[in-house]
Structures are given as C-alpha cells and as structure tokens.
N, C-alpha and C positions, 0 to 999 in steps of 0.2 A: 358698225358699232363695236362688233371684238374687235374689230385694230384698233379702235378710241377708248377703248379698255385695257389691251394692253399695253396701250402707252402710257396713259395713268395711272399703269400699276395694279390694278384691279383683276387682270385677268390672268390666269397663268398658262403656259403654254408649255408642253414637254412634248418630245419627238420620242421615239421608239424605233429601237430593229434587234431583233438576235442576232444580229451579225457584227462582228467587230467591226470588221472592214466600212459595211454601210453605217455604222456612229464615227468612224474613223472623218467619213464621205461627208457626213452631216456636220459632222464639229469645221470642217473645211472651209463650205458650203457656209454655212450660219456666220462665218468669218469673213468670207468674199464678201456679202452681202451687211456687212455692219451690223449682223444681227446676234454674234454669240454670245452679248450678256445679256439680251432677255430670253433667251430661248433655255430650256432644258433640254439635253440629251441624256439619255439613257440607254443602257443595253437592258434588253429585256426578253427572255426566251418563251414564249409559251410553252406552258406545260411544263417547266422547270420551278420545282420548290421555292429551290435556294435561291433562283434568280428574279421568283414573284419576290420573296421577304425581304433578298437586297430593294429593291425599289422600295417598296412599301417602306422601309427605312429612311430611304432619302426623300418619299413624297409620301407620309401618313396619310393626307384627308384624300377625302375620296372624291372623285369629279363630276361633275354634277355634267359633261359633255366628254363625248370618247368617239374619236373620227377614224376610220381605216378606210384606206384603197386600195382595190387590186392587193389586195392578202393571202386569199386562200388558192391557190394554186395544189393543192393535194386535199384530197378528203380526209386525211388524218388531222388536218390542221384546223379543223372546225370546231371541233372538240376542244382542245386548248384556249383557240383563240375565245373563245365564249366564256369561259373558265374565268381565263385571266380577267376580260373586260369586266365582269359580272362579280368580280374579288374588287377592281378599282373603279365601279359606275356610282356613285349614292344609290342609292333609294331612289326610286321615280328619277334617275339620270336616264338620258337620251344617250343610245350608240349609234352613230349612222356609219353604214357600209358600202361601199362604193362594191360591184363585185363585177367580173369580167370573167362569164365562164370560160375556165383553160382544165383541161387534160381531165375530162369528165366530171368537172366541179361544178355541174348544169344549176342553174335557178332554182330547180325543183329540187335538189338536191338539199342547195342550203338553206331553202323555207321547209324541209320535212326537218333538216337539223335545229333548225330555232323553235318553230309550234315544239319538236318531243321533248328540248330542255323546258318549254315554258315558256319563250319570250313572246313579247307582244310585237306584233309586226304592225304599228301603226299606220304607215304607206308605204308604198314602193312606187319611185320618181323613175319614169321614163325619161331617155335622153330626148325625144321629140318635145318634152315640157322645155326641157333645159335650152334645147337650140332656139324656141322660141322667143327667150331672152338673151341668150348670149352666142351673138356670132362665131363660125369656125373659122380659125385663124388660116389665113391662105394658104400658109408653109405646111399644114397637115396631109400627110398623105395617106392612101387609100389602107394602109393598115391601122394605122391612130383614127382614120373613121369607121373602120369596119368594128373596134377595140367599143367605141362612142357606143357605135349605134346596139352591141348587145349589153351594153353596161346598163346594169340598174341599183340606183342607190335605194335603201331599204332603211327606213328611220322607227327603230325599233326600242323599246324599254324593255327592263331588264327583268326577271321574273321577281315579284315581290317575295321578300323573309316571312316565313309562317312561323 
C-alpha cells in the first residue's frame, strides 16, 4: 500500500545519514535503481542544531511515520537520535526501530532510554514473528542470522506536548 502511494504521489519518502559519504552512497544507489526522483536525501546529524533546522527547511511538515535500522551502535547516540525523531514525528506519529545490540547498546539499555524520555513502547516484534512470514534468503550466512535472530523492532509513539 506505501509503494501505491508513493507512486501516486501521496506519500513522501526521505532517506537520512550524517555522513556525507553514506548520502553520497544513497544519491548513487537511488540512481542505479531509477529511483532518484522520488526519493529525498538528506544529510542529517543528530544532535546537531544547525543540521535539525537545515532540514526542517527543506522538509517543514512533520511525519506522521519515521523508520531506523541498526542506528544506535553507541549509547551517546540515543539521546540525539530520540531528539531529532520526536522534533520531526507529528503528534500521535509512529517511530519504529529496528535495533541490533552492538558494543553494550543491550535492549535494556534502550527501553530504560525511551520509558525516562517518556515514549510509549507500544510492541516489540521478535524476529521469530517475522520468520514466520517471510522466508530466510539462502545466500544469508551465519552472521546476518545471528544479527536476525537478536534484532528486535520496537513500534513506539512519541511522548505527547503538555
């Protein structure tokens, strides 16, 4: 249903990275693929001022959906990342996060981070729901399943404006 909405125009789609290199990678990428005029890129740093208000410039309304994978690779970066999403989610918007604890960025870690800013954690999807619909691709090997099998997406709203 979003791919039959962004083909109609309806939906809008933006990419993100603070990295030049990785929007360099994506502008590439979204070109190989025939897809660089409906896609937005953007550079965007967390936890950077000037580089939230650049965007907010280029993209005013706010999103009513805000997707991340495999993001937070340091605990400094939880902080930010929550930040920025919770400056760009609407009101009653959904964030879902995809998360793969790396380098003590444990589960517990970033469900004490979301409950103390206030977000709602409405589920967290185990990869065993997910495999029950959608097959593993042969070519995966034992570290893309090992990556699977501690991944847990977490579909959370944003703390309400008082």
């Amino acid at each position: 249903m979003a791919l039959k909405q962004r083909m109609e125009g309806k939906l809008r789609v933006d990419l993100t990275d603070g990295d030049p290199k990785a929007i360099e990678l994506l502008r590439e990428n979204a070109a190989l693929n025939g897809v660089a005029e409906e896609l937005g890129i953007h550079e965007l740093f967390w936890g950077s001022e000037d580089s939230l208000k650049a965007f907010e410039e280029e993209r005013p309304d706010k999103y009513p959906l805000i997707i991340a994978g495999d993001v937070l690779y340091k605990k400094s970066l939880i902080s930010p990342l929550l930040e920025t999403v919770q400056r760009l989610l609407r009101p009653a918007g959904t964030f879902f996060l995809c998360h793969i604890p790396r380098f003590n960025v444990y589960h517990e870690v970033v469900a004490d981070a979301l409950s103390d800013a206030g977000w709602d954690v409405r589920s967290v999807i185990h990869p065993e729901a997910v495999l029950e619909r959608f097959p593993v691709p042969e070519t995966w090997d034992a570290e893309t399943m090992s990556d699977l099998m501690r991944a847990r997406i977490y579909e959370i709203q944003a703390p309400q404006p008082r």
